[in-house]
C-alpha positions in Angstrom: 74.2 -41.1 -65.6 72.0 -38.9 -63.6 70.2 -37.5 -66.7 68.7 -41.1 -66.8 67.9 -41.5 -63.4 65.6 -38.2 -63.6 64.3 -39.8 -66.7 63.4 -42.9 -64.8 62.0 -41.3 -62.1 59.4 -39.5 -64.3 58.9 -42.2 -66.6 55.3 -43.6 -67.4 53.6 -40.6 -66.1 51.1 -39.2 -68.1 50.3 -35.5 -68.5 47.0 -36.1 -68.9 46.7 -36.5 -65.2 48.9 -33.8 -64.5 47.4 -31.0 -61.9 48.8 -27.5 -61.3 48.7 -26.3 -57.6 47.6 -22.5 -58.1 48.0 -21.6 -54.4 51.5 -22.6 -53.9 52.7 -19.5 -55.4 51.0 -15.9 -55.1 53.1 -13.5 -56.9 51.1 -10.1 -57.3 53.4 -8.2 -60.3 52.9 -4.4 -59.5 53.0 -2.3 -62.9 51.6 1.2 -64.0 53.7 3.3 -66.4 57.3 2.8 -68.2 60.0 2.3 -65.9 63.4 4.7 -65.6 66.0 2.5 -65.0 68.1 5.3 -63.3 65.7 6.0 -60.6 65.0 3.3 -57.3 60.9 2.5 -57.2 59.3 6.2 -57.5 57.3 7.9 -55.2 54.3 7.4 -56.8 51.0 5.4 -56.0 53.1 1.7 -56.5 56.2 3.4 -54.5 53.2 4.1 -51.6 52.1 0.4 -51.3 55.7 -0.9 -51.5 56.5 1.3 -48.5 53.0 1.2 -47.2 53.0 -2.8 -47.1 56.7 -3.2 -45.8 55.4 -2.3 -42.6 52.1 -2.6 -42.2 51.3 -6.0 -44.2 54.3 -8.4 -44.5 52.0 -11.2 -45.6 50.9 -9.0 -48.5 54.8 -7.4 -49.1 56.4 -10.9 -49.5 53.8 -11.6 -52.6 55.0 -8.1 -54.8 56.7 -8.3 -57.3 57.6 -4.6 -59.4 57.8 -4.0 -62.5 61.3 -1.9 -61.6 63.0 -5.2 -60.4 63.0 -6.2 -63.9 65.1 -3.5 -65.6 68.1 -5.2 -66.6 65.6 -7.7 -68.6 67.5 -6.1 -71.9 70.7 -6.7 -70.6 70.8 -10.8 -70.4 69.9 -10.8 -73.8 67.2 -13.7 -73.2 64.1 -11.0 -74.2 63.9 -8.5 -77.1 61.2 -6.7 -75.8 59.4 -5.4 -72.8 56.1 -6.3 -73.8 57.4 -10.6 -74.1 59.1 -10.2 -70.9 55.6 -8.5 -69.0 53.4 -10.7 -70.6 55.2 -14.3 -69.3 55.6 -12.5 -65.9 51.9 -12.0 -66.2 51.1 -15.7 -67.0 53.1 -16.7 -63.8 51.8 -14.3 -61.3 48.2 -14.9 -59.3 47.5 -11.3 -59.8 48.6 -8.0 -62.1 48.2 -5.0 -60.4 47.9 -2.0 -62.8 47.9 1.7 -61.3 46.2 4.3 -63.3 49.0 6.9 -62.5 50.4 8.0 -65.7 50.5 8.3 -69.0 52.7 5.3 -69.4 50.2 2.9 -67.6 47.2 3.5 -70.5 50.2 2.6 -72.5 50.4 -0.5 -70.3 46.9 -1.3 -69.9 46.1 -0.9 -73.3 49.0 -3.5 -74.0 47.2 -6.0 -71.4 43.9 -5.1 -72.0 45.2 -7.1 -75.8 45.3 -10.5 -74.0 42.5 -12.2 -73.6 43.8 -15.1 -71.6 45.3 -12.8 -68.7 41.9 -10.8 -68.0 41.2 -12.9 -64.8 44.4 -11.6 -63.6 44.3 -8.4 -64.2 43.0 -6.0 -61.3 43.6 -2.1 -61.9 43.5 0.5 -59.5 42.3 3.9 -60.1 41.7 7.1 -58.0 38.3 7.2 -58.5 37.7 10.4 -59.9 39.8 8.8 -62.8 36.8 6.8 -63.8 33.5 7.5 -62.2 32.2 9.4 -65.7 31.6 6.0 -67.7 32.2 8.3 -70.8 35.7 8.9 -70.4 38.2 7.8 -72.6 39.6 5.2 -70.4 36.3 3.4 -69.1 34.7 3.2 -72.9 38.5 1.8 -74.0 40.4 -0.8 -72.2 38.4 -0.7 -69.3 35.1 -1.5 -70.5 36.5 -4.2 -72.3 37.9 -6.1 -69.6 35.0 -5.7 -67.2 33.0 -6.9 -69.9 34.9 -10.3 -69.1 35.6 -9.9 -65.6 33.6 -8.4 -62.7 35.0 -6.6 -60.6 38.3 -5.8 -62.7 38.8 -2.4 -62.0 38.9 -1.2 -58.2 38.5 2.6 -57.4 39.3 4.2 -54.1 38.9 7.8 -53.1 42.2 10.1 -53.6 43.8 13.1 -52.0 44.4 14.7 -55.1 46.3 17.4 -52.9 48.6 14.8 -51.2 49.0 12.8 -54.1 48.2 9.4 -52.1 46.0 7.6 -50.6 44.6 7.3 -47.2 46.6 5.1 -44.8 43.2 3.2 -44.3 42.4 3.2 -47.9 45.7 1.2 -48.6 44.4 -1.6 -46.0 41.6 -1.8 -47.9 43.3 -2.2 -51.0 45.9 -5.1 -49.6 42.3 -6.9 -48.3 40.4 -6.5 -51.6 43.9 -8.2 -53.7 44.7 -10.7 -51.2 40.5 -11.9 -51.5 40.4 -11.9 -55.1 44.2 -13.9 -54.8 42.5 -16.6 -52.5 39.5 -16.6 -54.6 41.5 -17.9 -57.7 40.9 -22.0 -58.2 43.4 -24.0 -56.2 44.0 -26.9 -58.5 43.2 -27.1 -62.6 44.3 -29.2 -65.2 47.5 -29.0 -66.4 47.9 -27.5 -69.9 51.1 -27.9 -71.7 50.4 -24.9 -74.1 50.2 -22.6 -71.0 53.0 -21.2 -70.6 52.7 -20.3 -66.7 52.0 -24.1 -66.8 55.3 -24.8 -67.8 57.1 -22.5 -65.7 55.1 -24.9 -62.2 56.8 -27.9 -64.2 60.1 -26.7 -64.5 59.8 -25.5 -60.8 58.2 -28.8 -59.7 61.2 -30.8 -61.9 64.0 -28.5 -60.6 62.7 -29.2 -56.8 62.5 -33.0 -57.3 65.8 -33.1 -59.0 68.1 -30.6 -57.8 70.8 -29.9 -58.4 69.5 -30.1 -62.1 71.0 -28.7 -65.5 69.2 -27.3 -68.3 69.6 -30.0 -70.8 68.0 -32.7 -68.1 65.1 -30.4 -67.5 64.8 -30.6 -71.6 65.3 -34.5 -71.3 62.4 -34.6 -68.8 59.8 -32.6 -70.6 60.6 -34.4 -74.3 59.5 -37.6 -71.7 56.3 -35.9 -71.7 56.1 -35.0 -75.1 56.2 -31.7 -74.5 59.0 -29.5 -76.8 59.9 -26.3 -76.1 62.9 -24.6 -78.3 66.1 -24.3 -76.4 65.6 -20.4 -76.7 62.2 -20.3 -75.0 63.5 -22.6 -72.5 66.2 -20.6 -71.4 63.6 -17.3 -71.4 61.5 -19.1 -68.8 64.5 -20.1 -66.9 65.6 -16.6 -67.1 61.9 -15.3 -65.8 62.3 -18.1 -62.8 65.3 -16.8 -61.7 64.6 -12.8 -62.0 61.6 -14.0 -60.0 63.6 -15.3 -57.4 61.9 -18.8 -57.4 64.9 -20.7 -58.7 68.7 -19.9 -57.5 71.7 -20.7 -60.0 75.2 -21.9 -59.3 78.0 -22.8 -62.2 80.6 -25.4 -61.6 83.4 -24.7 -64.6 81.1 -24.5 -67.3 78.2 -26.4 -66.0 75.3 -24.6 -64.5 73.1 -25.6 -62.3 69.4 -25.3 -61.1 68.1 -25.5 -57.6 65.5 -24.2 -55.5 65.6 -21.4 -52.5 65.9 -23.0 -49.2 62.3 -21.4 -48.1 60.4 -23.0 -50.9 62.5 -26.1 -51.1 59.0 -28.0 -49.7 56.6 -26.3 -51.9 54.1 -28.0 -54.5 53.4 -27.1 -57.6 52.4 -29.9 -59.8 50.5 -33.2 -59.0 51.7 -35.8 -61.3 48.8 -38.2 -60.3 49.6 -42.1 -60.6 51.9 -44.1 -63.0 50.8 -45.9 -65.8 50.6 -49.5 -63.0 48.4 -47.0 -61.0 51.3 -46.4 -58.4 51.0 -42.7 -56.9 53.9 -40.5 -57.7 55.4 -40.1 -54.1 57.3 -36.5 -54.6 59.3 -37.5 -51.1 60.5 -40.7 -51.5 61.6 -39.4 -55.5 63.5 -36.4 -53.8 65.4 -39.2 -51.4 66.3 -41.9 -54.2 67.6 -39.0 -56.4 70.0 -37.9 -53.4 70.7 -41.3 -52.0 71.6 -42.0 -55.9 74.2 -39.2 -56.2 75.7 -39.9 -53.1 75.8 -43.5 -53.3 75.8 -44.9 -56.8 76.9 -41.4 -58.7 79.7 -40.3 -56.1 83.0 -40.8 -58.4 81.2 -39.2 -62.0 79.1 -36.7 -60.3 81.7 -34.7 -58.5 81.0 -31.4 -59.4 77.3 -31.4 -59.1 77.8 -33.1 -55.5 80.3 -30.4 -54.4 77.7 -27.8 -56.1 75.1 -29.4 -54.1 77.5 -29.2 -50.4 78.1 -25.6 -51.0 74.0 -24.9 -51.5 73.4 -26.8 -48.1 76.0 -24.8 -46.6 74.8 -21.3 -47.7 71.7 -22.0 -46.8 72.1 -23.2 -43.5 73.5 -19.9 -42.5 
């Protein structure tokens, strides 16, 4: 059956040698107060560099992600809670991007200001009359405690408080000072199979080998590395890959499966390093025997997943 081809395929690889590829994805999640899920993204300072960056920086646009894409998070019933949900988008994304704008963002940025391990992500924006008196509320709280880990966490730019935006050139400013400190992130570490945002490059890096790929055969490949993640947390990060847009779904009778979007189809996001004989893992030549497999050897039991995998080809050849 497939399931043990994929198996075979990954077989004698050890996670110790594992490598993550940070560069291959930069998502920049765009927060700053609660969300109303009756209203589109509001006119407010994350509203400006959504429109501001839709035509003036496409390079920079193409990397947001806001936190009002997410509001039907409730409704798939894979989360419980805003604060799970915000905190694994976090661990995924190169940057978070928290605007000082309301009273619901020092809600927010006291809730990631509690997590240690996403500091070197965080990057908040303030007007900088906001914070220029180091003995306000919000720079002896949550902001003095994460530029006490992190230099240059907390970015101000002047504001036309009569406006309420600001500057054109000041947003160009802003999209160059992000996009450094997203290119100065390390472009390779060790893999870490307690990191979660780890996890979510495997299952990307499995479901772009192996697609089209069920749920259960993504399990079956990361038991292989002795790695066990409860079928509920599985399907959460699943769920988070998809709302993300970095994995597209299609369901055959009852069978679902995984595959990748056509424009990130070639992308890398884990090195798997050599076999136990010291044989390099060759991600091309894997992707090939899979399909030849399936279309060969697999053609009369794996009928739905092949007509599954026709109808991907065809949509996105369009």
């Amino acid at each position: 059956m497939y399931e043990q081809i994929i198996k075979d395929t990954f077989k004698n690889l050890e996670v110790e040698n594992f490598t993550v590829i940070n560069n291959s994805l930069n998502l920049i999640f765009v927060c700053g107060g609660l969300v109303d899920v009756k209203q589109p993204i509001p006119t407010s300072m994350r509203g400006q560099l959504y429109a501001y960056t839709a035509t003036e920086h496409e390079e920079f646009h193409n990397c947001l992600r806001m936190a009002e894409s997410f509001k039907d998070y409730i409704e798939s019933g894979q989360y419980d809670d805003l604060l799970h949900f915000e905190h694994d988008i976090a661990k995924i994304s190169s940057q978070v991007l928290l605007f000082l704008e309301s009273p619901g963002s020092l809600v927010e940025l006291g809730i990631f200001s509690s997590f240690e391990n996403l500091y070197d992500k965080i990057c908040v924006i303030a007007p900088e009359d906001h914070v220029e008196s180091e003995d306000s509320f919000i720079f002896l709280g949550p902001l003095k405690r994460i530029s006490t880990y992190v230099n240059e966490a907390v970015l101000t730019y002047p504001y036309d408080a009569e406006k309420g935006k600001f500057d054109k050139s000041v947003w160009g400013e802003i999209c160059e000072d992000i996009l450094s400190r997203v290119n100065s992130k390390n472009k390779i570490e060790k893999f870490r199979k307690n990191d979660d945002g780890h996890l979510c490059m495997l299952i990307l890096e499995i479901i772009n080998i192996c697609f089209p790929v069920q749920i259960s055969e993504i399990e079956s490949v990361l038991l292989s590395f002795q790695i066990k993640i409860p079928q509920k947390r599985l399907s959460q990060l699943i769920y988070l890959l998809l709302t993300l847009e970095l994995i597209q779904k299609k369901k055959r009778s009852s069978n679902a499966y995984f595959f990748p979007p056509k424009k990130l189809a070639n992308d890398n996001y884990i090195k798997f390093g050599s076999y136990s004989d010291k044989k390099q893992f060759d991600k091309t030549k894997n992707k090939i025997n899979l399909k030849q497999e399936l279309a060969f050897n697999l053609k009369d039991k794996e009928q739905r997943r092949l007509s599954v995998l026709a109808k991907y080809g065809e949509e996105n050849d369009q």
